[in-house]
C-alpha positions as CSV (number, residue, x, y, z in Angstrom):
1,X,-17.4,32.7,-60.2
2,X,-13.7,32.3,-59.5
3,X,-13.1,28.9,-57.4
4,X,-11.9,30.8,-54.8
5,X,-12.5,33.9,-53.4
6,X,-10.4,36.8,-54.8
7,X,-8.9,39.0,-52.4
8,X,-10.6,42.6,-52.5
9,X,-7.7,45.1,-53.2
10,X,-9.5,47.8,-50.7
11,X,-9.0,45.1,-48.0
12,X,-5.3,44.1,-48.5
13,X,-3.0,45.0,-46.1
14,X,0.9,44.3,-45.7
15,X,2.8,42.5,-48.7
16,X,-0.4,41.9,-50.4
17,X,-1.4,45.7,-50.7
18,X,2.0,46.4,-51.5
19,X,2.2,44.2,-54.8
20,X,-1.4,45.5,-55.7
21,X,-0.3,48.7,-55.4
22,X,2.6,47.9,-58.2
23,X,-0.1,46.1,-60.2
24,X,-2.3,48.6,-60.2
25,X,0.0,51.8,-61.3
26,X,0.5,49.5,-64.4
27,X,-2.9,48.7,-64.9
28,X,-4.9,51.7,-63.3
29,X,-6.6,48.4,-61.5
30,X,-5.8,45.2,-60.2
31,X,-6.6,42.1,-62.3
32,X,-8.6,39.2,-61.4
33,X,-5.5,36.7,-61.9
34,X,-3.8,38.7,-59.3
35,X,-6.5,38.8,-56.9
36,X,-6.8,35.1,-57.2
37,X,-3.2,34.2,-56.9
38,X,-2.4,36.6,-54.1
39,X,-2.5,34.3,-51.4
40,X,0.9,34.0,-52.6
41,X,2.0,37.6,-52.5
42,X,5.5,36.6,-53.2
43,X,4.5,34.5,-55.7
44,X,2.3,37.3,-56.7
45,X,5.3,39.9,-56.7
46,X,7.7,37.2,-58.4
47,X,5.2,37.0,-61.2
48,X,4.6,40.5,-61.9
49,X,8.2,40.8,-62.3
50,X,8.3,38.0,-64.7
51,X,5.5,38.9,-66.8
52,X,7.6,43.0,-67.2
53,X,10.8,41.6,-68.0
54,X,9.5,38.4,-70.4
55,X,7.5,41.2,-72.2
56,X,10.5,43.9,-72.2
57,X,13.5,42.0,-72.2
58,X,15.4,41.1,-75.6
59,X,15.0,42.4,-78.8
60,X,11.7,40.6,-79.9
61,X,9.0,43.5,-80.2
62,X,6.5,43.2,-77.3
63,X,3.5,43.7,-79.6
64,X,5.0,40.2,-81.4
65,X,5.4,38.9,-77.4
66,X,1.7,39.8,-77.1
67,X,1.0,37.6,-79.6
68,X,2.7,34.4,-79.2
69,X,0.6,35.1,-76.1
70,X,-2.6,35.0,-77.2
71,X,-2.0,31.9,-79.3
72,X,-0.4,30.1,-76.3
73,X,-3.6,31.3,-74.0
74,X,-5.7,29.6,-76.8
75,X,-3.8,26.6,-77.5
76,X,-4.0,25.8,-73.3
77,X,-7.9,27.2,-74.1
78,X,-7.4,29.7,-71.4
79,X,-10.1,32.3,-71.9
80,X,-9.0,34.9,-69.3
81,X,-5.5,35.0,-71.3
82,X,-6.9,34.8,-74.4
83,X,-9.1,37.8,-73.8
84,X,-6.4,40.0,-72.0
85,X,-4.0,39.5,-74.8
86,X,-6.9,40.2,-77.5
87,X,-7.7,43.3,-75.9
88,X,-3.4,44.1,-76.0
89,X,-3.6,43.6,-79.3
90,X,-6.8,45.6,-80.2
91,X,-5.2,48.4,-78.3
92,X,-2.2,48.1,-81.1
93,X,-4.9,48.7,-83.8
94,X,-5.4,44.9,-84.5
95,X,-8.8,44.0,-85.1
96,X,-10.8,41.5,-83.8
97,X,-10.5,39.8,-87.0
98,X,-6.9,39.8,-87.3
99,X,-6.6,38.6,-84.0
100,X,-8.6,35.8,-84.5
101,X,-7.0,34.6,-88.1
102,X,-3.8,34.7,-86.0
103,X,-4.7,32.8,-83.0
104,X,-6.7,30.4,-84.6
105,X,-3.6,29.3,-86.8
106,X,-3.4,31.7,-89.7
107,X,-0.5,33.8,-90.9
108,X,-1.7,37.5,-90.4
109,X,-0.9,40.2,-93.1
110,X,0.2,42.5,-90.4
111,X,3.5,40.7,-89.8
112,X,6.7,39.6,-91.9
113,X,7.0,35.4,-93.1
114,X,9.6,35.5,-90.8
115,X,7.1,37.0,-88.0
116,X,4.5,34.6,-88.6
117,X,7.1,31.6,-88.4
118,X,7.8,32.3,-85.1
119,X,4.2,32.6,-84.4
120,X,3.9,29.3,-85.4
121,X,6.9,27.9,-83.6
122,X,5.1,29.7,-80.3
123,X,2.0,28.0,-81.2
124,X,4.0,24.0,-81.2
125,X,5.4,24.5,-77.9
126,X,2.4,26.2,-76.7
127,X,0.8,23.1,-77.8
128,X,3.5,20.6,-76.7
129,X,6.4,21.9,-75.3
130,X,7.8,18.1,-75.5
131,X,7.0,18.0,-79.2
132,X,9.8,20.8,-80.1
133,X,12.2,19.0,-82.1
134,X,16.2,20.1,-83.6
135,X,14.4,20.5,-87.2
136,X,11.8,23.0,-85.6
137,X,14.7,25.4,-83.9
138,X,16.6,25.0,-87.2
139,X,13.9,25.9,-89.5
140,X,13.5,29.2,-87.6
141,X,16.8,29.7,-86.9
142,X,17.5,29.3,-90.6
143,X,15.5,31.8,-91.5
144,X,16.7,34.5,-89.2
145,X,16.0,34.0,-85.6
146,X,18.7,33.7,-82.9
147,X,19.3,31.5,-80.1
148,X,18.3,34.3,-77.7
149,X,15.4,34.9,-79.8
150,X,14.4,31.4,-79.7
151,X,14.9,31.7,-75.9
152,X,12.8,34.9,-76.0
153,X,10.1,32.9,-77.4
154,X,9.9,30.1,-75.2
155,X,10.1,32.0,-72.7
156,X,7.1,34.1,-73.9
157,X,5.1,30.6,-74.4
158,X,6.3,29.6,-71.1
159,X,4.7,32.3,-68.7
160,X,1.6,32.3,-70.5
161,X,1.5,28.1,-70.0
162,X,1.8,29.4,-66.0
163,X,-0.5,32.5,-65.9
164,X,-3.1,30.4,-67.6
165,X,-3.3,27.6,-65.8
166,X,-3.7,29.7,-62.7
167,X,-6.3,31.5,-64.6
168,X,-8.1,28.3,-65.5
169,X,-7.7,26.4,-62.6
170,X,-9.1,28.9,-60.4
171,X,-11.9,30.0,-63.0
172,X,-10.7,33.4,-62.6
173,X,-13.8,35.3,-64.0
174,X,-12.9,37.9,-67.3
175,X,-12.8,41.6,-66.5
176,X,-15.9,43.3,-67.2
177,X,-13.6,45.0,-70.3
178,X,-13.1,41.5,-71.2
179,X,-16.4,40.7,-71.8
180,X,-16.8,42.6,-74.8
181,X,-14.2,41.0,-76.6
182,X,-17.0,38.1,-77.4
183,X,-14.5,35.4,-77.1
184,X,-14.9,31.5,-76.1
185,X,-11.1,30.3,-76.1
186,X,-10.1,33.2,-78.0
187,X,-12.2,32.7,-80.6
188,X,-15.5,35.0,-80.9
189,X,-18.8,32.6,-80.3
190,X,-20.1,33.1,-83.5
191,X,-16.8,31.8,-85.1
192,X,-17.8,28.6,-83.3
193,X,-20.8,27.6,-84.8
C-alpha cells in the first residue's frame, strides 16, 4: 500500500487530468508513480517530459537507455523501476534471464564489449554518482563513446535515481502486470536464496 494515497485518474480534474490524459495515450493507463507524484501536476507534467526526451534524445539506442535503467533501478533497489524496465526489456525479446545476468552485474551476450562497458559505467554512477572518476570517462571514451554519449548516460542514470526514489519513498505498489515479473530488487525471488 503506497504511503499515500494515489490519486484515482477517473476523479482528476483540471491540470491533473490533463497530464493523465498524456500519460495514459502513452501507456493505455496511468501508472502508479504518476498517481503518487501527481499532487505535483507540474512536477508530474515536467517529468513526463523528461522521462520522453532522456529516452529519445541522442543517439544512444533506447532499448540500451532501458537498460542502464533497470541496473540503476536495482542498484538504488527500487522495485517498482526495476520491474517496469524488466517488463521494457521483455517486451524487446529479452528474457527474464538475460535481464537478470545484466542487472545483477553481468555482461549480456545480447550487446557489443562496447555496450556492456557503458552498462557498467551506468551501473558506478548509479551506485555512486560521486565515485565517477577522470579514469572512468576515459576508459569509455577510449573505447568509443562520446562526450554526449557520456552525457546521454548520466543523464539516463540520473532520472531513474529521481523516479525511483519517488517510487520507493512513497512505496508506490507494482502494477498488477508487474507482479508477474517475480522480482525482489530486480532480481527474481528465487535468485535470492
Amino acid at each position: 500500500m503506497a504511503r499515500v494515497e494515489l490519486i484515482d485518474p477517473d476523479k482528476a480534474e483540471g491540470r491533473t487530468k490533463e497530464v493523465f490524459e498524456r500519460v495514459k495515450s502513452y501507456y493505455h493507463m496511468v501508472p502508479g508513480l504518476q498517481k503518487g507524484l501527481a499532487y505535483l501536476p507540474e512536477t508530474t507534467n515536467a517529468l513526463w517530459d523528461l522521462s520522453l526526451m532522456t529516452a529519445g534524445e541522442g543517439s544512444i539506442p533506447e532499448e540500451l537507455k532501458r537498460v542502464f535503467f533497470a541496473v540503476t533501478a536495482h542498484e538504488v533497489e527500487c522495485e517498482y523501476c526495476t520491474a517496469a524496465h524488466m517488463i521494457a526489456l521483455l517486451g524487446k525479446k529479452w528474457t527474464q534471464e538475460e535481464c537478470v545476468e545484466v542487472i545483477t552485474g553481468n555482461p549480456s551476450p545480447r550487446l557489443t564489449a562496447k555496450e556492456n562497458a557503458a552498462v557498467d559505467f551506468a551501473r558506478s554512477v548509479a551506485r555512486r554518482p560521486a565515485g565517477v572518476t577522470d579514469e572512468m570517462t576515459d576508459k569509455i571514451r577510449a573505447i568509443g563513446w562520446t562526450d554526449a554519449q557520456i552525457v546521454e548516460i548520466v543523464a539516463a542514470v540520473a532520472l531513474m535515481r529521481y523516479t525511483s526514489t519517488v517510487a520507493s519513498a512513497l512505496d508506490v505498489p507494482l502494477e498488477p502486470s508487474m507482479e508477474g515479473v517475480g522480482v525482489s530488487c530486480g532480481v527474481p525471488l528465487n535468485k535470492l536464496d
